[in-house]
BALOBA-1460 file (C-alpha; in Angstrom, 3 decimals):
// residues 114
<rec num="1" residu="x" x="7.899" y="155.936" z="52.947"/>
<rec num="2" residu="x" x="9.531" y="155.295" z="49.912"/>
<rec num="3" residu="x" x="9.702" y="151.709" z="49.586"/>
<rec num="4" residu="x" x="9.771" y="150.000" z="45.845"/>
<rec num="5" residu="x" x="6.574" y="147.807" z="45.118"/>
<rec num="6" residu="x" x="7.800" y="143.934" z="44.930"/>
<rec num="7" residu="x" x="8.499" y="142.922" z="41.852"/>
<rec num="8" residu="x" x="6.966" y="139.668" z="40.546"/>
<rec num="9" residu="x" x="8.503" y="136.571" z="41.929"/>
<rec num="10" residu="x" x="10.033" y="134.027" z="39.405"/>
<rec num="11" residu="x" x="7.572" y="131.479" z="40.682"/>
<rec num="12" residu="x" x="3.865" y="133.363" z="39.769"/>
<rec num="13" residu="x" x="1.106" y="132.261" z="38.176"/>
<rec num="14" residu="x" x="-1.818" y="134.021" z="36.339"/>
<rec num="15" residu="x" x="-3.808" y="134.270" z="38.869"/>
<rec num="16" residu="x" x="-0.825" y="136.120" z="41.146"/>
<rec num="17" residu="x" x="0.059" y="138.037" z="38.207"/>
<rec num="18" residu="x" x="-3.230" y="139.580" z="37.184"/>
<rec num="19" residu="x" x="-3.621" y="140.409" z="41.129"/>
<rec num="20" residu="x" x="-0.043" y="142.623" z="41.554"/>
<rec num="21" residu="x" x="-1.038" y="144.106" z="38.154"/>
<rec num="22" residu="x" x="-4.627" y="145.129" z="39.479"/>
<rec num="23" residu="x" x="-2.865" y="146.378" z="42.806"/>
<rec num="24" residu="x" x="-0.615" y="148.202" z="41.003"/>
<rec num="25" residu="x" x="-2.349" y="150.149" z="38.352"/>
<rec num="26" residu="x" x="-5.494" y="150.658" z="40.715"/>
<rec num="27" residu="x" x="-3.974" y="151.612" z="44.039"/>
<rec num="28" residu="x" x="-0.434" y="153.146" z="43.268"/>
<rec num="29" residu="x" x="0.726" y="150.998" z="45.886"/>
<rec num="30" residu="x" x="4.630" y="152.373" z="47.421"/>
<rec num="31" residu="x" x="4.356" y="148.592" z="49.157"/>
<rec num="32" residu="x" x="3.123" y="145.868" z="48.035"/>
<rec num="33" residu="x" x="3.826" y="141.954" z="48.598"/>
<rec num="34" residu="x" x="1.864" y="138.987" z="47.752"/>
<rec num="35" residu="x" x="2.507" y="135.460" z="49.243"/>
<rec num="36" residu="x" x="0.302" y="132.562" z="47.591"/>
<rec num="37" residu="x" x="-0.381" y="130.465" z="50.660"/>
<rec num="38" residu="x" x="-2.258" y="127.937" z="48.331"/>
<rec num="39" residu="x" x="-0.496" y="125.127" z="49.149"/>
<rec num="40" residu="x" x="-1.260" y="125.260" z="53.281"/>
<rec num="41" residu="x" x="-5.086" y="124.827" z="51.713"/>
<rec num="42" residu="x" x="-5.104" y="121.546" z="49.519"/>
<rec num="43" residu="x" x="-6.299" y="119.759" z="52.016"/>
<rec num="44" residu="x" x="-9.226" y="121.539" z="52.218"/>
<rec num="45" residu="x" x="-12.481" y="119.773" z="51.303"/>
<rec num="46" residu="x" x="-13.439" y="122.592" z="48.740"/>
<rec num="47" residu="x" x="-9.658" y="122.308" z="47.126"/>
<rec num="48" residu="x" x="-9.607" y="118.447" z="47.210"/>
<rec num="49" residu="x" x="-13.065" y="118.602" z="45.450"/>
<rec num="50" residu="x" x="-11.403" y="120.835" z="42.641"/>
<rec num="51" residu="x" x="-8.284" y="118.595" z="42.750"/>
<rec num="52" residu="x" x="-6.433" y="121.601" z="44.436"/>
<rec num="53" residu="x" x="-7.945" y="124.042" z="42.074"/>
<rec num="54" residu="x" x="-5.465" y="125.692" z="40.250"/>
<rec num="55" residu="x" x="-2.901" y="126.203" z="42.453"/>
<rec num="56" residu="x" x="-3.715" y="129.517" z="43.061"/>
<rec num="57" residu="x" x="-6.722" y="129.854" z="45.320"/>
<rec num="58" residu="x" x="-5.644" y="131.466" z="49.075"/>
<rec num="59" residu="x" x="-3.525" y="134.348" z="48.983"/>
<rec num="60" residu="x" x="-2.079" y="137.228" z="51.083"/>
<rec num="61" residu="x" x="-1.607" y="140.853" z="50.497"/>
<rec num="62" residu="x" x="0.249" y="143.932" z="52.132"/>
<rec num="63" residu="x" x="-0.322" y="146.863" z="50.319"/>
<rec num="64" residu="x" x="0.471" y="150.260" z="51.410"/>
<rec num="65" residu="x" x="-1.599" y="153.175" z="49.367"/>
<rec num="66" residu="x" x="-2.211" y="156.339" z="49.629"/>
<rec num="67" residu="x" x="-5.777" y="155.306" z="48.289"/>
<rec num="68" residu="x" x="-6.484" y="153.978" z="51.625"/>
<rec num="69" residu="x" x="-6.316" y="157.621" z="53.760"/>
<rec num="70" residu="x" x="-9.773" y="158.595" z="55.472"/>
<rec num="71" residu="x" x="-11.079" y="154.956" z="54.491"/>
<rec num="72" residu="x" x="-11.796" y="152.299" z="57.515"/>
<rec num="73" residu="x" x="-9.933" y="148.482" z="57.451"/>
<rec num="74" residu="x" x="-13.617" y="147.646" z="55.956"/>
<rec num="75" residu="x" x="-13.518" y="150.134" z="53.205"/>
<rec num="76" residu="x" x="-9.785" y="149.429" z="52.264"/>
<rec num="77" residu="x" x="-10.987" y="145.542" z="52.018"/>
<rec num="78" residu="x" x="-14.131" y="146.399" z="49.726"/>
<rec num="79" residu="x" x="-11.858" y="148.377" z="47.396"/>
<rec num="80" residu="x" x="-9.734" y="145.336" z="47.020"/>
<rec num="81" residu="x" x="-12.468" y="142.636" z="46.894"/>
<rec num="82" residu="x" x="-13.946" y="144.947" z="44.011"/>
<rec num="83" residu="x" x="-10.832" y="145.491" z="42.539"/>
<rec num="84" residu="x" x="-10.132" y="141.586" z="42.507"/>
<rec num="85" residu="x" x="-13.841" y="140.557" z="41.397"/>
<rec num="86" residu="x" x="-12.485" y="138.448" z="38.089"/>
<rec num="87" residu="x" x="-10.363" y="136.672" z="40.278"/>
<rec num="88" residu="x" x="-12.873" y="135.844" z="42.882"/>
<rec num="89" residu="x" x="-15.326" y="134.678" z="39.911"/>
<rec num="90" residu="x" x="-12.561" y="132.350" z="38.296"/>
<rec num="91" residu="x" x="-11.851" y="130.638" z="41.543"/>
<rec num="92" residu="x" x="-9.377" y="132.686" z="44.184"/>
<rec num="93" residu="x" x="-11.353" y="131.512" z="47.192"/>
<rec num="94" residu="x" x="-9.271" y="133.648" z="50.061"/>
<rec num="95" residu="x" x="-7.756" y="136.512" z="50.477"/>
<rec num="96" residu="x" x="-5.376" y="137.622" z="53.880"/>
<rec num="97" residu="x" x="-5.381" y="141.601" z="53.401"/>
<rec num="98" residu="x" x="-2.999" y="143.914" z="55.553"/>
<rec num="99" residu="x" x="-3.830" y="147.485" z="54.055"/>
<rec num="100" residu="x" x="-2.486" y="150.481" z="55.298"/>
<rec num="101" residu="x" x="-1.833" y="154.242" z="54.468"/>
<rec num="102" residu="x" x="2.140" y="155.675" z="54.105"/>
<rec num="103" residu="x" x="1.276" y="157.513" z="57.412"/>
<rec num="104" residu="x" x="0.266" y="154.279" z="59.429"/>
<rec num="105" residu="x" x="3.273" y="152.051" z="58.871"/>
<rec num="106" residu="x" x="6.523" y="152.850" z="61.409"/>
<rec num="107" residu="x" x="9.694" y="153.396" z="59.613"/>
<rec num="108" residu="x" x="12.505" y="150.767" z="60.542"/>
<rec num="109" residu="x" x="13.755" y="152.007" z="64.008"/>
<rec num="110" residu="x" x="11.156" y="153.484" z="65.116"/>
<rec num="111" residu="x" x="9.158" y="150.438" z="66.397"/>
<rec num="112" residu="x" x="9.739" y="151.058" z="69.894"/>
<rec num="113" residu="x" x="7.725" y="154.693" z="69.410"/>
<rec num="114" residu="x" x="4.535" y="152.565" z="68.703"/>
C-alpha cells in the first residue's frame, strides 16, 4: 500500500503536532490520520475541572507501519503509549488507536474478499 501519510491539518495544535511528528519519525508510518475528538470530552468531569484542558486532551490515531509486523494489537499500543509518554505527562488523557501492518489493511475493492 502506498498511501501518503496525512499531512497536518490547518487547524492543529501542539499537542497534535508533536504527536504526527513522533508517529512519523518513529514508525515510518505509509498511513497515518489523527482526529482530535477533544471537544466530544469537555463535558467530562476531569476536563471541566481543568476548564477543558487545553483543548487537546482525547485523540484518535490510524497508523499503518511496517513497525507493527509480528507484534500483537497490545504490543503495537505499548509502542505508541511509549512513543507518546511527553504527551501523556503534559495532559493528553485518551488515546483511540487503530494500528495495523501494510499486509492487514484491504486495498479499495477488495472489501468483499474479507
Amino acid at each position: 500500500m502506498s498511501r501518503n501519510v496525512s499531512s497536518e491539518s490547518a487547524q492543529a495544535g501542539p499537542v497534535e503536532t508533536s504527536i504526527r511528528q513522533k508517529l512519523n519519525d518513529l514508525f515510518k508510518p505509509t498511513a497515518l490520520e489523527i482526529s482530535n475528538d477533544s471537544s466530544q470530552h469537555r463535558h467530562h468531569t476531569a476536563m471541566r475541572a481543568q476548564g477543558g484542558g487545553n483543548g487537546e486532551t482525547h485523540f484518535s490515531v490510524m497508523i499503518v507501519s511496517e513497525a507493527f509486523e509480528q507484534k500483537r494489537s497490545m504490543q503495537r499500543h505499548r509502542m505508541i503509549y511509549s512513543a507518546l509518554a511527553d504527551e501523556f505527562n503534559d495532559g493528553l488523557h485518551a488515546l483511540s488507536i487503530n494500528a495495523k501492518t501494510p499486509a492487514e489493511i484491504v486495498p479499495q475493492g477488495n472489501a468483499d474478499m474479507q
